[in-house]
N, C-alpha and C positions, 0 to 999 in steps of 0.2 A: 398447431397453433393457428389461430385464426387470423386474417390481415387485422382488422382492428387492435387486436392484443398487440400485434408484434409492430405497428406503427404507434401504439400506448410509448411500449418499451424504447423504441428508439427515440422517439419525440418529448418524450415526459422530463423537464426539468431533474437534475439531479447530482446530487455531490460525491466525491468520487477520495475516499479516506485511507485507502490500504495500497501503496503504489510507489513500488522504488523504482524511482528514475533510472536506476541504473539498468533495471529490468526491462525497462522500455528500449531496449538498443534492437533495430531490425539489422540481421545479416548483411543488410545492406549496407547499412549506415556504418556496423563493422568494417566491412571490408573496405567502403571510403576514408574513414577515417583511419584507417591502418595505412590504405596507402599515403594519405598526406602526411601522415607521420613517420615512416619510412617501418611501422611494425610489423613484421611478420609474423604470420599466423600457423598451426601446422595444418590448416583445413586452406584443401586447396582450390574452394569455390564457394558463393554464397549454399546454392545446393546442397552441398557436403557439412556445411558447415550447421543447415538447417537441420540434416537428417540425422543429426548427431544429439537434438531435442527428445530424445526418448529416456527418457530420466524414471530410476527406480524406485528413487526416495530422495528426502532433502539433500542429503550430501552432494546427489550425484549430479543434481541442478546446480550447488554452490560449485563446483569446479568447475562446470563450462560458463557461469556468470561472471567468475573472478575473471577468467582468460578473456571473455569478452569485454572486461572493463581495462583489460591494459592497453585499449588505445585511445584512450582516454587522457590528454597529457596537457591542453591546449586551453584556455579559459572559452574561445571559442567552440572545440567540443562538445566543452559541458553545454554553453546555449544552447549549439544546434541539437545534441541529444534533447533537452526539454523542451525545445521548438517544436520539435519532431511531435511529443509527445502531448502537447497543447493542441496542437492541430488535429489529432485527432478527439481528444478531448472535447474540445468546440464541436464538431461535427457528430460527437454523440449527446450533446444537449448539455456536457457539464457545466454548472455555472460555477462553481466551486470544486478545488482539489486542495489536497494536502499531498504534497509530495514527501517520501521520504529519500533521503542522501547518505549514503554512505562515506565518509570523509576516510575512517583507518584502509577503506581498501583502494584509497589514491596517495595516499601520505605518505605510506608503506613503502610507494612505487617510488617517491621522491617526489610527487605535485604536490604545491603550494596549496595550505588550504582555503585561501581563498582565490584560487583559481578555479579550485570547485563549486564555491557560494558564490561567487560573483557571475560565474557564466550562470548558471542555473539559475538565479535571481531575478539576472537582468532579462531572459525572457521569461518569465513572469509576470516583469511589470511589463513586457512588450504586448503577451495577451492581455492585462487588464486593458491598456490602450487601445488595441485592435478591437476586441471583442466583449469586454466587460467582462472577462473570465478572472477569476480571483483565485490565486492559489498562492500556497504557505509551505512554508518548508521547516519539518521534523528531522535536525539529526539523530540518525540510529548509530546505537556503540555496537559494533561484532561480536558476539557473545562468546564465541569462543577464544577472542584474544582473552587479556587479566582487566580487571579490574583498576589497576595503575595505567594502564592503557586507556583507558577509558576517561579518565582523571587525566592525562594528557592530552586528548582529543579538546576536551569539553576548554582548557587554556586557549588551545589555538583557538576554540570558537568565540570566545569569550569578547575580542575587538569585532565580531561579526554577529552580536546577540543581536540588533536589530532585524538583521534578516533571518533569523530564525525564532520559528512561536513554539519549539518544544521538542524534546524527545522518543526516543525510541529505541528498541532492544532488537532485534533481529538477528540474521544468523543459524549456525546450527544449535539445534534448540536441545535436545537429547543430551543427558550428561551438563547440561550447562543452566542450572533453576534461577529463576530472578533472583534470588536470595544473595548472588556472586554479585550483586550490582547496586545493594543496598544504600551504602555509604555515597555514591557518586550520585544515586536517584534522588539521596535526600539534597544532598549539595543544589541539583537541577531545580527541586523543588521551593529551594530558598533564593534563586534566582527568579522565582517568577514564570521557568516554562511548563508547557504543560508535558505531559505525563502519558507515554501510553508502551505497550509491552507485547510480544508475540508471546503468545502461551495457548496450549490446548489443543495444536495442530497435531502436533507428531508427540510433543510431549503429552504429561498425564496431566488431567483437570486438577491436581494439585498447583501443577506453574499456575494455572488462572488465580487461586485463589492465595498463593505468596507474592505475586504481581501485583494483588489487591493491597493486603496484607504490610508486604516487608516494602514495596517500590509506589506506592498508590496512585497506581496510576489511575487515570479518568477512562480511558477504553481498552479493551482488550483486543490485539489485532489475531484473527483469525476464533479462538475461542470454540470451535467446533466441538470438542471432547467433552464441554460442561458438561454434558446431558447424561456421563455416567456416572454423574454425583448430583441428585434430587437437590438435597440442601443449596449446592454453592448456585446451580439452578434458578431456584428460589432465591436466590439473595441480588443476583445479575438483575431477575425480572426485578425486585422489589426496590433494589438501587435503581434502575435505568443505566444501568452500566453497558456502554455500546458495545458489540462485536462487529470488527471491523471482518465480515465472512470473505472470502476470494473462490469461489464454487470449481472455476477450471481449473486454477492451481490446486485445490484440494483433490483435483480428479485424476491430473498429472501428476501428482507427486504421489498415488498410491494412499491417499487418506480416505477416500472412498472409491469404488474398483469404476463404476460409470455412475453417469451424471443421476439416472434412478434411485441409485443408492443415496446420496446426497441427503441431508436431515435438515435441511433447511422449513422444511415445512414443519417437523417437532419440535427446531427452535423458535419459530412464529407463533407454535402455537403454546409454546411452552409463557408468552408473553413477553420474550428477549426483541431489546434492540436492535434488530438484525439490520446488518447495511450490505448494499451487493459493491464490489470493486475487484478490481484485478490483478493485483500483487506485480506480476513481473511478466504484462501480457504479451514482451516479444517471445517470450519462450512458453509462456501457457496456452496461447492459442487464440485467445484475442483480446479488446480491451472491453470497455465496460458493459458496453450494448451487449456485445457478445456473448459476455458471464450473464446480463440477463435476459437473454433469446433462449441459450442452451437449457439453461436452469427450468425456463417458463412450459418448456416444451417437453421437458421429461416430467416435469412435476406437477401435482395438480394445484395450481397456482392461478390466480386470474385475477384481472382487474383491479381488484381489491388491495390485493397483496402489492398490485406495483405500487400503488398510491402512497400503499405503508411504506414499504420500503423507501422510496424515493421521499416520504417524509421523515422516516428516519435519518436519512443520509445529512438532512441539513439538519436535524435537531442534533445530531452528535458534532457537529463539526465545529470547532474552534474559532467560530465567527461572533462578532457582534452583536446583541439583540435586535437592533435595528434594520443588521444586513439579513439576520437569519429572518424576519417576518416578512421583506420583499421579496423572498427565495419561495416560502411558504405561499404567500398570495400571488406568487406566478404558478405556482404549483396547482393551488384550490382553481385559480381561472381556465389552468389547461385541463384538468380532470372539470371543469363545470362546462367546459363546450362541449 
């Protein structure tokens, strides 16, 4: 890749829609925060603890995510976890994120839930202050817990609806189809939040189109698989129905074998909303710049495509009209130097 292209990509304004906080935890930050909490770990160095990232499939990443979220206990934790994760954020040009949160895999543990929304909120507003960086926060239900679970969560959240814009499905996806989340989707839907669902990663392009369907959501996060079913294809393009893609985690988790492989370029060209983001970049290998350095470099991509994409990102994102056309016309000024 050329230096212009790859100063495009790190410099180019852009929003940042597929991203569990809890994903963002560096080894490092583990192992400080384990010891101010007195929790031990069975990894006995950041090192070790790194080289234990070689994950087969989704499952094999959700068991060393949860254990990295048990030291997690402290309202202050949760900040400095999305401190952490803002700062870099800022430094790869986001002006906008959507965070996602997982509440049932702290609640579970005994943390208060809003010890979870409140620390993670409150830096949020700390980057709109510092840096004019805007970010929102999507609770996700665990798909693999029940359904009643899920309808419990959304209670606790229910005195903290101000600080969250919507939901989310996450989780191990296999064995567990949106269709188990009907009833609590429609409930979310009647409250006013918005609406989005993992489907088409590991699962079959049918989730994509019961996530449509049965949970209605407005974007589909990851969506990779549409492309073996023409029709539902056809109906993403013809809706505007975003995909929220994550390229390194698709490459680490075994959904494509290397970044070559990756279909991003016959979903762009297929006409789909593609957004680039990083799902859970302490364990996939980096954050957003870096899903779009690797991507740009294996694939034949240029110029063009960042533009779109990075117009993408804020046309799908759960902002205001008014905030989304200042995002847009800082965009058109930096792509017009």
């Amino acid at each position: 890749m050329d230096a212009e292209l790859s100063n495009i990509l790190r410099q180019m304004p852009k929003a940042e829609l597929h991203m569990h906080i809890e994903g963002s935890l560096e080894p490092e930050l583990i192992f400080a925060l384990a010891e101010r909490n007195g929790v031990s770990l069975k990894y006995a160095s950041v090192d070790e603890l790194r080289r234990a990232y070689a994950f087969k499939d989704l499952q094999s990443f959700l068991d060393i995510y949860y254990a990295g979220a048990s030291v997690l206990l402290t309202e202050q934790d949760f900040y400095d976890m999305t401190w952490a994760y803002l700062q870099r954020a800022h430094a790869d040009n986001v002006r906008h994120s959507e965070l996602f949160f997982d509440p049932q895999t702290h609640t579970e543990r005994g943390v208060d839930f809003g010890t979870v929304v409140n620390g993670i909120y409150r830096a949020t507003q700390d980057a709109q202050e510092k840096w004019g960086l805007s970010a929102s926060l999507i609770m996700c239900f665990l798909r693999h817990l029940s359904e009643e679970e899920a309808f419990a969560t959304l209670e606790l959240a229910l005195p903290y609806r101000d600080k969250i814009i919507g939901i989310g499905l996450d989780s191990s996806e296999l064995g567990h189809p949106p269709e188990k989340f009907a009833r609590v989707f429609a409930r979310c839907k009647d409250l006013g939040l918005h609406l989005v669902a993992h489907a088409g990663e590991e699962g079959p392009p049918e989730y994509i189109r019961t996530a449509l369907d049965l949970l209605q959501v407005e974007r589909i996060d990851h969506g990779v698989r549409c492309l073996e079913d023409a029709e539902l294809t056809q109906r993403l393009a013809r809706d505007r129905i975003p995909l929220t893609v994550c390229p390194l985690s698709n490459i680490k988790l075994r959904v494509f074998d290397q970044a070559k492989d990756h279909n991003m370029v016959q979903l762009l060209d297929a006409g789909l909303v593609v957004t680039v983001n990083s799902d859970d970049p302490a364990y996939f290998g980096g954050y957003v710049n870096e899903n779009f350095l690797q991507m740009f470099a294996a694939l034949p991509l240029g110029k063009d495509h960042a533009y779109r994409l990075a117009r993408n990102s804020f046309e799908a994102s759960f902002i205001d009209q008014p905030t989304r056309q200042k995002y847009l016309a800082e965009l058109d000024a930096f792509f017009g130097r």
